[in-house]
N, C-alpha and C positions, 0 to 999 in steps of 0.2 A: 504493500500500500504506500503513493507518495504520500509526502511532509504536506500537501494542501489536502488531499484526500483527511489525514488522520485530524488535518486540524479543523475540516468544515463542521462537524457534527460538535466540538467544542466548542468552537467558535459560534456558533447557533442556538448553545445552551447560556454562556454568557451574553450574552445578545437577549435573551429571555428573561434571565435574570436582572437585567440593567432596565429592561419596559417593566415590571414586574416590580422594583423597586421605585422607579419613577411615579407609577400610576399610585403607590402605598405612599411616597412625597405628597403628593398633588392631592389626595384625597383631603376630603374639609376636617379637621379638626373635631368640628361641632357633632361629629357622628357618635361621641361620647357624652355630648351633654344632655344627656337624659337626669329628667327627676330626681331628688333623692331617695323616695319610695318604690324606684321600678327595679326590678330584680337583677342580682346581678348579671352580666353582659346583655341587658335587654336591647332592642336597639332605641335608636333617638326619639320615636315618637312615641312609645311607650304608653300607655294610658290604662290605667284601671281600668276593668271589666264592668264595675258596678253602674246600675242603670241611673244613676244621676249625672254619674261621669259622661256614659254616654250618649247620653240627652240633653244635656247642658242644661241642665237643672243646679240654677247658683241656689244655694240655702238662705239667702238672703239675697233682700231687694237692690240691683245695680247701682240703683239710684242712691241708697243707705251709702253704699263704698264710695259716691261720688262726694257725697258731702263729708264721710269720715275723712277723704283723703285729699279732698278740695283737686279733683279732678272732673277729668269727664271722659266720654267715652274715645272723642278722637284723641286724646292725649295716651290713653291706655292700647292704644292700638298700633302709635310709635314707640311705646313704654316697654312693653312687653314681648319680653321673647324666652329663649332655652337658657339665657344666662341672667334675667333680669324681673325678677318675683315682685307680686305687689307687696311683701314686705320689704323690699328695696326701698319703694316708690314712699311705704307709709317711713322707712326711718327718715328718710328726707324731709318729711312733712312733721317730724318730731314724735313717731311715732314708733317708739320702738320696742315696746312689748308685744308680741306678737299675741300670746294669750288674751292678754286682755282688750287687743281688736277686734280677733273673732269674737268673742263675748261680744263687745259692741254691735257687730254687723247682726249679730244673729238677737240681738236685746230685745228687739218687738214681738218676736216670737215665743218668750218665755210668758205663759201662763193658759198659752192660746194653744200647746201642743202636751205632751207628757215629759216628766224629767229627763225620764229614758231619751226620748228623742229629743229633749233641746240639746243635750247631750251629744247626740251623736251628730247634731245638727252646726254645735258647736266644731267638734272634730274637724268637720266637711269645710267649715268657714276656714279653719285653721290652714287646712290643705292646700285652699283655695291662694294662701297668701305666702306660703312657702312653696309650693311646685309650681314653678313658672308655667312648664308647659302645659301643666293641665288649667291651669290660670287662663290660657291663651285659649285652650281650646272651649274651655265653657264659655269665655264672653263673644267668640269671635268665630268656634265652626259650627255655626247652629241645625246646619243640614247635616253634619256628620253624627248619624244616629243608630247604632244598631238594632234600632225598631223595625229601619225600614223593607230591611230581607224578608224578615217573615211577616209582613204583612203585603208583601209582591202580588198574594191572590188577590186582595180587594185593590190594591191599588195600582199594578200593570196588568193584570188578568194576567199572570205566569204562577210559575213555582219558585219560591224562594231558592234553588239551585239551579234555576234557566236566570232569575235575576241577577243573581252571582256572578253566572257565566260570561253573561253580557257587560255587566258594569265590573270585572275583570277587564274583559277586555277594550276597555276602553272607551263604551260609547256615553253619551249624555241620558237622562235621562227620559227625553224625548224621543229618541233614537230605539230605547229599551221600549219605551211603551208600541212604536210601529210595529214593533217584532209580534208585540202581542193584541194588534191590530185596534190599539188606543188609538183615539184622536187625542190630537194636543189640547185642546177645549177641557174634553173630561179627564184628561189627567192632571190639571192645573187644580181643577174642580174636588179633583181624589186626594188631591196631594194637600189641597186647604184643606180637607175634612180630617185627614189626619194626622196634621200639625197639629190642629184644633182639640181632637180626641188626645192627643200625646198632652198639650197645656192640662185638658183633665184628668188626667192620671198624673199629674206632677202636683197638684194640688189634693188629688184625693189621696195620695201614699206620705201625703205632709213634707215631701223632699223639698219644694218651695211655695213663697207664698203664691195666692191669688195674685195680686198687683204682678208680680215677677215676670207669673206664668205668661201674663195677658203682655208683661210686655216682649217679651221672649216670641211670640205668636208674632207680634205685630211687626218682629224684624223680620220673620219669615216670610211672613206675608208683602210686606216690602222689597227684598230682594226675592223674591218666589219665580219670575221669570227667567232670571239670570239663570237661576238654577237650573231650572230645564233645560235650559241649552247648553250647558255648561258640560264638557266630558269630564267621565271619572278618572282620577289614576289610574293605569296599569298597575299590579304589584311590583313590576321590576320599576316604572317611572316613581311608586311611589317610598320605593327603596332607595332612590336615587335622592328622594324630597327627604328622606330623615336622615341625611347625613349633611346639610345643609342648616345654617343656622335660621330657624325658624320665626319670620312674624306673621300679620294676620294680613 
């Protein structure tokens, strides 16, 4: 064997090694700034399972946090990201007992609910202002809801694993409903009735108040077109989005 023969198949494995190393440089940093709650090597978007989490059911009223923190909602939505917790925002504001925030936020609640749950309600507040990103995702991805799979039969006429399939693969959720021979009309129409029904079950399980719920509905409803047209992630596109530093 010649001296270029022995060394092309070396030469092609260093060559691998060197793209292989580059692409491990270049990757974002931010692919480890998950939570401090999400398990260990979780990845960056990380989120509790539980269904307030992923309903974006805040335990307290928006508007409560606006005035405890002398903010508002555009300010929280340059504020907030995988590195930047609304206890960040409250020690700025002089605020920096964390405990006794949550208590604050959650304060009108107490007498209106059971111990047990101001309690656990308190918890949730508390969460709210130490994990940035789940911070981020209750005030700001209000359509990303693990409701919406299994309720595919009432609301694109599929099965919850034809709906998968499809918003896997990336289409809108306009797009999903043609498959399942929706007009755009009545699924706009499906898609209010079951934001609408989600607001009541958020108020009837005491995860948040009435006021909240209603106004949590009324951003929906607000942005409710975008969303239709709007594609989903892929899981590889949106493997690509949690190693990115995350805003809203």
């Amino acid at each position: 064997m010649g001296m270029t023969a022995f060394l092309r198949p070396l030469l092609a494995s260093l060559a691998a090694l060197a793209l292989a190393a580059g692409a491990l440089s270049a990757a974002p940093s931010d692919a480890l700034a998950t939570d401090s709650h999400a398990p260990r090597g979780a990845r960056a978007d990380w989120l509790p399972s539980a269904e307030w989490v992923m309903s974006s059911w805040l335990p307290y009223d928006e508007s409560r946090l606006d005035a405890l923190l002398h903010t508002n909602r555009e300010e929280l939505s340059h504020w907030l990201d995988d590195r930047r917790s609304l206890a960040d925002l409250a020690r700025r504001r002089g605020r920096r007992d964390v405990d006794r925030l949550a208590g604050a936020l959650v304060a009108p609640r107490r007498g209106h609910v059971s111990p047990a749950t101001f309690r656990l309600l308190r918890r949730h507040a508390r969460d709210t202002l130490t994990q940035p990103h789940l911070a981020r995702h209750l005030l700001f991805h209000m359509f990303h809801t693990s409701a919406l799979p299994a309720a595919a039969p009432k609301v694109f006429g599929m099965s919850p694993a034809r709906f998968r399939a499809l918003r896997d693969a990336g289409m809108s959720p306009q797009r999903i409903a043609a498959h399942g021979r929706l007009p755009a009309a009545r699924l706009s129409a499906r898609l209010d009735a079951f934001f609408a029904a989600r607001a009541r079950r958020a108020v009837a399980t005491q995860a948040t108040t009435r006021a909240q719920a209603a106004h949590l509905l009324s951003l929906q409803r607000a942005d409710l077109a975008r969303f239709v047209h709007a594609s989903y992630r892929t899981p590889s596109q949106q493997a690509i989005f949690a190693c990115q530093l995350h805003t809203p």
